[in-house]
SELO-799361 format. One record per residue (C-alpha): x, y, z. Coordinates in steps of 0.1 Angstrom, whole numbers, plus 5000, padded with zeros to 4 digits. Each point is the difference from the previous one (the first is absolute). Last residue first. Layout:
<atoms>
XYZ;...
</atoms>
This chain:
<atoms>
482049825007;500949855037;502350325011;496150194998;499149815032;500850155030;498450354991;497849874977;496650095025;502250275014;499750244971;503650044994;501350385003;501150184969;503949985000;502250255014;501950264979;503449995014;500750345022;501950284987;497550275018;498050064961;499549624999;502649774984;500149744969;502950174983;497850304990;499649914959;500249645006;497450005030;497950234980;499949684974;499049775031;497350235009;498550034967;499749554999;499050015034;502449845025;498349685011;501649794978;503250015015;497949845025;500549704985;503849924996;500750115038;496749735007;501749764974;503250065017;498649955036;498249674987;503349854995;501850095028;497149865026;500149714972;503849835005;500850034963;500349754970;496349915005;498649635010;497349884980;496050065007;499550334982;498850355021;500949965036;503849965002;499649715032;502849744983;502550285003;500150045038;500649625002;504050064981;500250365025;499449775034;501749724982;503550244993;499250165034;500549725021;502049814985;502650254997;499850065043;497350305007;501850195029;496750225005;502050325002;501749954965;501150304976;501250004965;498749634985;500449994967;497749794975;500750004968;496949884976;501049724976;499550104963;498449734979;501449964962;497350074974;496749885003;497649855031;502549935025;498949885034;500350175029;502050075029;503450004989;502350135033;503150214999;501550045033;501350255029;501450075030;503250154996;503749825003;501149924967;497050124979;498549734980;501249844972;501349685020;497649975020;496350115010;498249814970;495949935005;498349804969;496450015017;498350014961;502349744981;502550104974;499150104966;499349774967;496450185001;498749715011;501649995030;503949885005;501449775020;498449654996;499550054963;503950015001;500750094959;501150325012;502949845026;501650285024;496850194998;500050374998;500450295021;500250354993;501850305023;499250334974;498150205029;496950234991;497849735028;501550135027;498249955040;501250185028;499649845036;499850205032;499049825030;498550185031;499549935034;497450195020;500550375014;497450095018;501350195031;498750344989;496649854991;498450104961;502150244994;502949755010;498949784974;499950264972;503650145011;501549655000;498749934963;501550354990;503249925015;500049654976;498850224970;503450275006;502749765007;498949724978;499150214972;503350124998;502549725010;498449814970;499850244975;503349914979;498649685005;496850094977;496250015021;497249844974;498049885031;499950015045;498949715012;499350065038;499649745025;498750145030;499549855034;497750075028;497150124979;497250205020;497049765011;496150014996;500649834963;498450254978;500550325021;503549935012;500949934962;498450324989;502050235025;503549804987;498650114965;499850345010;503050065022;502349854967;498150204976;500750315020;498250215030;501150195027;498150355014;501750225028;497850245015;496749994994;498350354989;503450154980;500849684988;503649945001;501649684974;501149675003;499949724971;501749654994;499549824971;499650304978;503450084988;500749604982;503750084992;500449914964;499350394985;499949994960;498050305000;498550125035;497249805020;496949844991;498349805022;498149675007;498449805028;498949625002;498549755021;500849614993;498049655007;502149665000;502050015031;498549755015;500550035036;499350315000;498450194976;500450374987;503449904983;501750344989;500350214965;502050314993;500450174973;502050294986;499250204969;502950234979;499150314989;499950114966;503050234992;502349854973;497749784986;502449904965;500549655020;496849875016;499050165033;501149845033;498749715021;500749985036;499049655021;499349875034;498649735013;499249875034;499649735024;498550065033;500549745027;497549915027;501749705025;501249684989;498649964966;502950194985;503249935011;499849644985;496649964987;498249665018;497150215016;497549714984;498150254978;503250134989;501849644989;496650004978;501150294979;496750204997;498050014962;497550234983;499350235028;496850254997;499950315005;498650154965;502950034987;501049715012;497049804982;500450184969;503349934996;499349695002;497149964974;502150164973;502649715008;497149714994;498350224973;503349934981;500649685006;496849944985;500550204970;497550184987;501050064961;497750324988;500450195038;503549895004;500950214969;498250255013;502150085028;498350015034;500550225030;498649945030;499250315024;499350125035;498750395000;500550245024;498550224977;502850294995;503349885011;499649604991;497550004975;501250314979;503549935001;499249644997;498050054968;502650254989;502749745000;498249794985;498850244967;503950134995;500849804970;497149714992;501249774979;498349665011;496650225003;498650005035;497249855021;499650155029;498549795032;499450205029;499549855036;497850135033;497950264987;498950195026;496450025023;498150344991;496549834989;502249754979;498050074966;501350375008;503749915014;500449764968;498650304979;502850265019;502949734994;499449864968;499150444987;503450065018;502149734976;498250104969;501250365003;503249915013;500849764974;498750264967;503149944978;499449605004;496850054988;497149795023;497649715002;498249935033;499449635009;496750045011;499850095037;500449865041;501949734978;498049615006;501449725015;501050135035;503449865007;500649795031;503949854999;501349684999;501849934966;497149864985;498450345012;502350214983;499849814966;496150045001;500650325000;502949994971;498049814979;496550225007;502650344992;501249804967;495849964987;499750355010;502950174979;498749764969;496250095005;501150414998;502749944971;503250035002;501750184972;499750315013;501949945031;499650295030;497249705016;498750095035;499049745023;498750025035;499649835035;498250005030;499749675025;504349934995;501049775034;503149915009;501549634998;502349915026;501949684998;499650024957;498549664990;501749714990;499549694971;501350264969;501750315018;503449924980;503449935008;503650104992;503650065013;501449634990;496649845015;498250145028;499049845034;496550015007;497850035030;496349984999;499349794965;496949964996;498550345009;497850075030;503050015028;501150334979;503549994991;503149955018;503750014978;502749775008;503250174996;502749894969;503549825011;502850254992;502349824975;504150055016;502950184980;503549884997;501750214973;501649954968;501850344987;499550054962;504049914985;501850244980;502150065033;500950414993;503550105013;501250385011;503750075004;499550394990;502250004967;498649644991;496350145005;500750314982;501549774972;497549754991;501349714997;498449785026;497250255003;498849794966;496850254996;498749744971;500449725028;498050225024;497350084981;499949614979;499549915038;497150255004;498249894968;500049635011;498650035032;497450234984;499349764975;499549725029;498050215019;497650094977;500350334985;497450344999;502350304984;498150004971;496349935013;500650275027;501350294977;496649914976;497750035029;501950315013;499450144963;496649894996;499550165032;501650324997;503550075015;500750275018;502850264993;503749945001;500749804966;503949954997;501750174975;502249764979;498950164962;500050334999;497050124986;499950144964;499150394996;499950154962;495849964994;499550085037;500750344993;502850225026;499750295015;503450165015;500350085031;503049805002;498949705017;497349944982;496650184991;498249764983;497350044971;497149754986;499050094968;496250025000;500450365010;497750225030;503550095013;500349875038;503849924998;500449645016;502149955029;503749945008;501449754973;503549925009;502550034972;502849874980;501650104967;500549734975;502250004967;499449804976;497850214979;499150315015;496049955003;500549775026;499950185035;500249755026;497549945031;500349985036;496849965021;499250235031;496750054988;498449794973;498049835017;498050235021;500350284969;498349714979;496950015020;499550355004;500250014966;497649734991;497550145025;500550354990;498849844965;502249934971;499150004965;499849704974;502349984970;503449925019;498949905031;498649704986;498749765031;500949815031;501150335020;503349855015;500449824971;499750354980;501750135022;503549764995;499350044961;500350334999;503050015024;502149804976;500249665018;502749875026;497249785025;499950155031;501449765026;498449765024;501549775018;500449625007;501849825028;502149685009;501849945031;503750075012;501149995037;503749985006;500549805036;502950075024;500249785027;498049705004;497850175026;499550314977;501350324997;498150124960;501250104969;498150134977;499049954963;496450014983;499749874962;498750124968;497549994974;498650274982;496450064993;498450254975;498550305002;498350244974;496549935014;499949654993;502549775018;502149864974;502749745011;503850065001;501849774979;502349835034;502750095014;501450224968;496850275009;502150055035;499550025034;501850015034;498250025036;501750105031;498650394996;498950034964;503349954976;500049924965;501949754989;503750024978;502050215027;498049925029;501049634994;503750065007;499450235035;497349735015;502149805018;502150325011;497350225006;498349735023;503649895020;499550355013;496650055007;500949695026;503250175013;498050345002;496749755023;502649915028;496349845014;500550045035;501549775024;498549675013;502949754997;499349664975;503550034977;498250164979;499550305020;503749995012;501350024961;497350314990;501750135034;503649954985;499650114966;501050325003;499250304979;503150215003;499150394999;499550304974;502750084977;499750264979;499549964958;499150354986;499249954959;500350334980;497949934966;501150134968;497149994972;501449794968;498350104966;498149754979;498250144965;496650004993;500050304978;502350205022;497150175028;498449705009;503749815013;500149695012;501949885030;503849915001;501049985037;503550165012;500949965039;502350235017;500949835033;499850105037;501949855027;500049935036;500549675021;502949904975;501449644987;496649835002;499349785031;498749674993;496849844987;498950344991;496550205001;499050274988;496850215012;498550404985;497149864982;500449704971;500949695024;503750014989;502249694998;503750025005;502449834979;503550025014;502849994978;502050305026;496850194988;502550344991;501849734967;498649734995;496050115003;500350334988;499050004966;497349765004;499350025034;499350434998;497849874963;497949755018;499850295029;498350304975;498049674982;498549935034;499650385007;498450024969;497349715003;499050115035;499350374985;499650255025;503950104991;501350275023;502750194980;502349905020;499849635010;500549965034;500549625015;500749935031;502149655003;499449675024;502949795005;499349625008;501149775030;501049645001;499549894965;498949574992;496450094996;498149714998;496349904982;497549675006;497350054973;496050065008;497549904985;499249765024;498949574994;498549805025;501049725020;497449835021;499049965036;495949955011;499150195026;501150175033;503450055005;500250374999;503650165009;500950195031;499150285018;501550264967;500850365021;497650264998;501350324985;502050225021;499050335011;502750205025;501250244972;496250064996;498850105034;500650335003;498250064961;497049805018;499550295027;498049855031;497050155008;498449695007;502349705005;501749884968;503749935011;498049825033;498449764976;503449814994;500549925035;496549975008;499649684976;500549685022;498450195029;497050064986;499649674985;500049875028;497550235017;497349934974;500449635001;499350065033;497150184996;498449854969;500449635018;496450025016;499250104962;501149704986;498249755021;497050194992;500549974962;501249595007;496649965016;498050164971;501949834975;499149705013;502849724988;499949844968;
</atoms>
């Protein structure tokens, strides 16, 4: 191997020129993003990077898509306004208000046609119908409260106008291999007419269809229970039209008498014990917004929606309905097919995961009996609109990355290593920069561990940590310190002030908590509290790993602790050598970026950004990160680029973006000359968005920094909520599956199912553990650097063999990994009070601002994404 040393300097003489060229390649694109410029001028002239070419690199094999070759035979469509008078909120009624216009109407005003109707105010036709204007009367029978339980029709005035011809020739041109937009109303189109027959006997949530007839619907605890289902969209592809459909599982409230329901909901007898404001306030979140049905008349069945819970001091449990009218559990049922909108538990996620986890081969198998039991071939909006299903899953030519070596410390055994099928261990090799822990503590929240049991699993782990190549002091600056879980912040600052004291002022370096397996908010106050308050690093520990030590275990514990604590566990050895592709050729950045939003039911938490960036170089290995919280449910990261007036300074800028790039100048000498930025958990119909505004804050934040420092930028989104699987063309092929019976870690696929002309792929980085691995989609948006599909299918393939904290390869390129779990983490940081104010004042200060989050203590500042 040559000198590292002599190839770095011969690589930095280069910096220059490489610098220049790249330059020039990319300035015709970065001039739409120059300072100042206005990104909603730009936007009609954005176009989405073009696909360079296709990878050849690896090992070729065929695998298996879920995804089924469709065709539209109709030229153009007719799209229809729909007003139905008076206005229906209801979905299910204005379906049943339409059903029963095509019913009566169909041979005779329709002209025979059979239009499908997507529920709001759109129709659609496969041919003209014989008007463009024309309302009907339309009779629906509906039950009557006020007869006995009788049915009485209501009258309905339905306003059909015609609207405009959806054509099919651009949706034609894109598949054909042109780069035009997305003719996204023909694809909704064809959706609502594939899905139009199964909406009327599933339940519909978005693209997904369930039912209780699927599959016996499984019991979640709580009141819930699981239905099974299936995901259906149809999607431009390479091929030509593809129909995706994948398996999924739900939850729905089970249909019990509302009693019962609480009293599951409670876990005890609500009938002869009383209620406290806990109970009730407990109930009144899950009860509220659900429908329920009268059923002390007999057979008949008047519906409501449940809107609070009357604050009587009564042990019978009353509901004011729809009707202002108070209603006692006792004669409430639930309806049954209401889907559960509120957060799951976890038991209940636990429980939801275990039934919808399949192996690929069931899951195969499941998805074909889907599509045969569909039977588009005769069903007849499909024949009315020309639209064929293949029955067939799509075979497609995908290629086996070939793993990185990895470089560990020269003092182990086994200095480089090549992993196996996604997976290694640390056994023979040392960590290639172990960090150094001289003062240390332990606090046990568990009661059931004893004092000599926390200590003798704190001398494991130690000694674990220097096996593994770092230098750990022996002994804890104190006694393992035992403490109530309800007292953390108590316990937590008397560990930090008698550390400081036995210290003579010097900090405690690393905290080890030991909690209980079920342990409901204590973790995330310990790292509220240690990370905002303390400036803290801590190591959490399960007690359940505490009674059965688990080698393996201690060996992943240990490296976390080793890059929390600075430290590097591993570097890819291709980086060490400056043989990266677009990367070890002059100072690149690579970030990630990700948004996460509050839980369903939250409607006014704020959402958290994150944003993470390489702080090495060439290695790429060590990361820096910065969080936020901006406005509910908002995908565009606000804070990446900031500039405001100070009244003593002028102009000020700052950002994530500006602050990171400031940090990677400081811990390498040299600013970044590229950046590759993975940006996370951004849908399509976002694309153009985020793109437009994040890119022209990137430029901003480098132009802060020098007006004419604008270096080349690639833009990549990464999906993981996408329903593309891919399975094994033979499942008795040892050869070409993992244990799990999945495909190999490194399978890469870039035809075929892909987009027709954009720059994208699917790639399966990791091996399977359980359940049917989900291939990360990779799209590229916007490409300065030129990166050929090689290129940056290896480049993001290596990436995921560095993840810090287990040694197997993860399912997502790391940089946008560890921003979700640092997005994911600081949600922590808002106080339990706080985030309940946040509910009640939309998350805002008293000027309309977002709340911001307590400031890290910089100690855990670039650390805190590592758990």
């Amino acid at each position: 191997m040559k000198d590292p040393k002599e190839d770095q300097e011969k690589s930095r003489r280069v910096v220059v020129q490489k610098s220049m060229e790249l330059r020039r390649r990319g300035s015709r694109r970065r001039n739409q993003f120059s300072k100042g410029v206005d990104s909603q001028l730009v936007s009609k002239n954005l176009v989405f990077a073009a696909r360079p070419g296709y990878g050849q690199l690896g090992t070729k094999c065929v695998v298996k898509a879920n995804h089924f070759l469709a065709d539209i035979s109709a030229s153009d469509l007719s799209h229809y306004t729909v007003k139905i008078i008076p206005e229906v909120r209801c979905r299910k009624t204005s379906k049943a208000i339409i059903a029963e216009l095509v019913r009566v109407h169909k041979n005779t005003e329709l002209g025979m046609r059979l239009p499908v109707y997507d529920g709001g105010r759109n129709l659609y036709t496969a041919a003209m119908l014989p008007f463009t204007y024309k309302d009907f009367t339309i009779l629906l029978t509906q039950d009557d409260d006020s007869n006995g339980g009788a049915t009485r029709e209501r009258e309905f005035k339905v306003v059909i106008k015609f609207a405009a011809r959806v054509s099919m020739h651009q949706l034609r041109v894109l598949l054909s291999g042109k780069q035009v937009d997305t003719p996204q109303e023909a694809l909704t189109v064809i959706d609502i007419v594939l899905r139009e027959l199964a909406a009327q006997s599933y339940v519909s949530v978005g693209r997904f269809l369930y039912s209780p007839d699927f599959r016996k619907p499984q019991q979640l605890g709580g009141g819930l229970e699981s239905w099974r289902g299936f995901y259906q969209s149809i999607r431009p592809t390479q091929m030509g039209l593809s129909l995706n459909i994948d398996m999924s599982s739900m939850a729905f409230i089970e249909p019990l008498p509302v009693i019962d329901f609480v009293a599951q909901i409670l876990g005890k007898d609500v009938h002869s014990k009383p209620l406290s404001d806990a109970d009730r306030v407990k109930i009144k979140k899950a009860l509220r917004g659900v429908k329920v049905e009268v059923t002390h008349r007999g057979s008949f069945r008047r519906k409501y929606r449940i809107s609070g819970l009357t604050s009587q001091p009564t042990r019978e449990l009353n509901f004011p309905l729809d009707e202002k009218m108070n209603m006692k559990s006792v004669a409430c049922k639930i309806v049954g097919g209401q889907r559960y909108t509120k957060g799951l538990n976890e038991k209940q996620i636990t429980s939801l995961l275990k039934v919808s986890c399949q192996r690929p081969r069931e899951q195969e198998t499941d998805i074909l009996q889907t599509i045969q039991e569909n039977d588009y071939e005769y069903n007849p909006y499909a024949k009315e609109f020309g639209i064929s299903v293949d029955s067939k899953l799509t075979s497609v030519d995908a290629r086996v990355l070939p793993a990185p070596w990895l470089k560990y410390h020269d003092t182990g055994r086994e200095k480089e290593y090549l992993p196996q099928v996604g997976q290694w261990n640390m056994m023979n090799k040392k960590v290639i920069n172990g960090s150094t822990v001289r003062y240390w503590a332990c606090i046990n929240f568990s009661r059931s561990v004893q004092e000599s049991t926390a200590r003798g699993f704190c001398q494991q782990l130690v000694q674990m940590c220097q096996i593994s190549g770092m230098e750990f002091s022996q002994d804890p600056v104190i006694p393992v310190y035992s403490a109530k879980p309800d007292l953390v912040k108590k316990a937590l600052r008397y560990v930090h002030s008698a550390s400081l004291d036995k210290l003579g002022g010097k900090e405690l370096e690393l905290l080890i908590a030991i909690l209980p397996d079920n342990n409901g908010s204590l973790y995330g106050d310990l790292k509220r509290i240690c990370e905002t308050d303390l400036g803290l690093i801590s190591q959490c520990c399960l007690t359940k790993h505490v009674f059965k030590i688990n080698r393996q275990y201690l060996a992943n514990v240990a490296l976390k602790i080793n890059v929390k604590m600075g430290g590097r566990n591993t570097v890819l050895l291709d980086a060490l050598s400056w043989r990266i592709p677009l990367v070890s050729d002059i100072p690149t950045i690579i970030f990630g970026a990700d948004v996460t939003h509050p839980e369903s039911g939250e409607d006014s938490c704020p959402s958290i950004a994150a944003v993470v960036a390489s702080q090495d170089w060439p290695e790429v290995t060590k990361y820096a990160g910065l969080v936020c919280a901006q406005p509910h449910r908002e995908e565009l990261i606000q804070d990446l680029f900031k500039c405001w007036k100070d009244p003593h300074h002028g102009v000020v800028y700052g950002g994530m973006i500006r602050e990171l790039l400031l940090s990677f100048k400081k811990a390498t000498g040299q600013k970044p000359l590229r950046i590759i930025f993975y940006r996370d958990g951004v849908s399509e119909g976002q694309f153009y968005q985020v793109l437009l505004y994040e890119l022209d804050a990137i430029r901003k934040a480098c132009a802060s920094l020098e007006p004419s420092y604008q270096p080349p930028v690639t833009f990549v989104v990464v999906q993981k909520r996408h329903h593309t699987r891919l399975f094994s063309s033979n499942h008795d092929d040892r050869n070409s599956t993992d244990k799990s019976g999945n495909i190999l870690p490194g399978t890469v696929v870039d035809s075929k199912i892909c987009h027709p002309t954009e720059f994208d792929f699917y790639l399966c980085s990791h091996a399977g553990i359980q359940g049917t691995s989900r291939p990360a989609h990779y799209h590229v948006l916007w490409d300065e650097n030129n990166f050929t599909a090689d290129e940056i299918q290896s480049l993001t393939n290596n990436l995921c063999y560095t993840y810090a904290r287990c040694t197997r390869s993860v399912s997502v390129v790391p940089p946008a990994y560890y921003a979700h779990l640092a997005a994911y983490r600081a949600r922590f940081y808002m106080e339990p009070g706080v985030t309940e104010i946040s509910k009640a004042r939309g998350a805002r200060s008293k000027d309309g601002s977002v709340r911001p989050l307590p400031a890290l203590k910089e100690k855990v500042k670039n650390v805190m994404f590592y758990c």
